[in-house]
N, C-alpha and C positions, 0 to 999 in steps of 0.2 A: 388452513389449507384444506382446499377439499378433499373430496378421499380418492377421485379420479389421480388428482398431482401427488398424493399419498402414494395411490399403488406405482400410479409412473417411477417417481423417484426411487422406491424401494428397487424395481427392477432394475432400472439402471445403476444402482449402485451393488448390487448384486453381480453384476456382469462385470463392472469398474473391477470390483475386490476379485473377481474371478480371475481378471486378468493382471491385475497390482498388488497382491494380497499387503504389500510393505505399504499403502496406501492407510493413513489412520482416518477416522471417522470422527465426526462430534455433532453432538445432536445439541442445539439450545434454544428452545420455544421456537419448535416447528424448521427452523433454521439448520440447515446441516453444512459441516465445515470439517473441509480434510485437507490435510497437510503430506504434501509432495516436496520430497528432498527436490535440490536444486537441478540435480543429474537424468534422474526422469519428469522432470517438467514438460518439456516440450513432447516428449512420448504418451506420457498423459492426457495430456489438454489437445492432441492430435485426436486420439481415443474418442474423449469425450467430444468435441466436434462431430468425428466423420460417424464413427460408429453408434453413438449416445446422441444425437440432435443436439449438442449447444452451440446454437448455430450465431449467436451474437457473447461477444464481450462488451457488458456494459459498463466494467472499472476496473482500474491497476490504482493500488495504494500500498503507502508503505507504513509501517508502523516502529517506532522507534524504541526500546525497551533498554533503555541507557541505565546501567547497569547489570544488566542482566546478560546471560551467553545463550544463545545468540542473542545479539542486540537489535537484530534488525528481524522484519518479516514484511513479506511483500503478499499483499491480498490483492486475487483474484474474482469478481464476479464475473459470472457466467449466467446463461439463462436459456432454455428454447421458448424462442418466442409465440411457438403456437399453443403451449400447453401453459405456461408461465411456472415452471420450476425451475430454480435457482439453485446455482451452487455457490459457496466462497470456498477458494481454493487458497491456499495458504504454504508460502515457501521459506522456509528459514532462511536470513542472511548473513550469516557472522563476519566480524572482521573490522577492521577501521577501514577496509574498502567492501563494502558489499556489493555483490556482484549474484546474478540469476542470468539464466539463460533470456533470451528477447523471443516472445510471441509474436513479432511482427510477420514472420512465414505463415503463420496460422491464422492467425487474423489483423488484418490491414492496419483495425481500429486499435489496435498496439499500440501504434506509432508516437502519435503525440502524449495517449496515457503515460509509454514509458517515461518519453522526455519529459514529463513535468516530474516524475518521480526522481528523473538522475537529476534535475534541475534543483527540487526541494529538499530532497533528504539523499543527496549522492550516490543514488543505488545505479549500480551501471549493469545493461545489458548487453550481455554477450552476445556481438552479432546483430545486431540493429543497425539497420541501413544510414541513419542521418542521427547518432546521439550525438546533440548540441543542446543548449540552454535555450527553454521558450520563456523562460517570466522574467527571470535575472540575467542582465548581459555577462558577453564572453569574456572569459575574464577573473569573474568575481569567485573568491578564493571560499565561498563559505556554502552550506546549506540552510536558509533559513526555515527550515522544521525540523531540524534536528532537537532533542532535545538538549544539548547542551551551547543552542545559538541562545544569544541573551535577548527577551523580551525587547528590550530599547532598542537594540540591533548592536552595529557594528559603526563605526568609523572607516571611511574609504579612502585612499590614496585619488579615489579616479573623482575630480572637481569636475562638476557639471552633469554628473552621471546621477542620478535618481537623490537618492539624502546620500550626504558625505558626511554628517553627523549623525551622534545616536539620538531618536528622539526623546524628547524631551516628555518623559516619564515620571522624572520626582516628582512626586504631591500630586499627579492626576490622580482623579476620584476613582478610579477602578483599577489601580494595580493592585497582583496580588499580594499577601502580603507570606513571605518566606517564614516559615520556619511556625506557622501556628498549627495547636493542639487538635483542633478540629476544622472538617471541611470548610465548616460556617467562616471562619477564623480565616483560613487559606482566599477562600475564591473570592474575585474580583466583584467586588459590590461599593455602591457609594457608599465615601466616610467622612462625615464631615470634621 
């Protein structure tokens, strides 16, 4: 990072804390990442917009931490495009319904982000003009990026709709393989 986006950033996150001090920070190789409860989100990320320059969202994702409490966390990039520093913005989601406020008042480019997110990994936004399903049709009872969707998929009641069988996974050369000692072991690589 140069030292010109060095100093930017430090001041606006100086100003951010000034004004959210419940706002936490994390720094990791040049990268910085702060976590906003669910309730001041949209206060936040208004902030940071009108008052701070991040004047584009370039991502919403979700991440999935199955087992763990919260389970879910919904990430934010942000960025002003004239200086090119970046923030990831990060929201906890707990719950067997995760649920975060929708960014679409604040920026447009929400929109279809959210809906692949309530589409993939079931995270719903509160207040979103149009949440419907963009990849998997209406209907379909599951999230496939959850982590607890199975690899091969699922079996469907709906015939003619995309696979209605789980594919066929036994003995292909790259699945992984459950339950080994090391990553070598686990990750998906040919076996003859």
């Amino acid at each position: 990072m140069a030292a010109d986006q060095f100093k930017i950033k430090t001041e606006l996150l100086e100003r951010l804390h000034g004004r959210f001090p419940e706002v936490r920070q994390q720094e990791f190789r040049g990268d910085t990442m702060l976590t906003v409860a669910a309730e001041t989100l949209p206060e936040v990320m208004r902030y940071l917009k009108e008052a701070c320059g991040f004047d584009m969202l370039l991502c919403v994702s979700a991440v999935d931490h199955l087992g763990e409490d919260p389970r879910y966390e919904v990430h934010y990039t942000i960025t002003q495009a004239e200086t090119g520093v970046n923030l990831l913005v990060r929201v906890p989601a707990p719950g067997e319904n995760p649920s975060v406020p929708s960014l679409t008042p604040i920026w447009r480019s929400a929109n279809w982000l959210e809906r692949e997110q309530f589409d993939l990994m079931g995270v719903n936004f509160e207040g979103h003009p149009d949440l419907r399903r963009i990849m998997m049709w209406e209907g379909y009872p599951y999230h496939p990026l959850r982590k607890d969707f199975p690899v091969a998929g699922v079996e469907t009641e709906t015939v003619g709709v995309a696979f209605t069988e789980k594919a066929p996974a036994d003995g292909a050369p790259f699945v992984t393989t459950p339950g080994g000692r090391t990553a070598a072991e686990r990750e998906p690589r040919s076996r003859s």
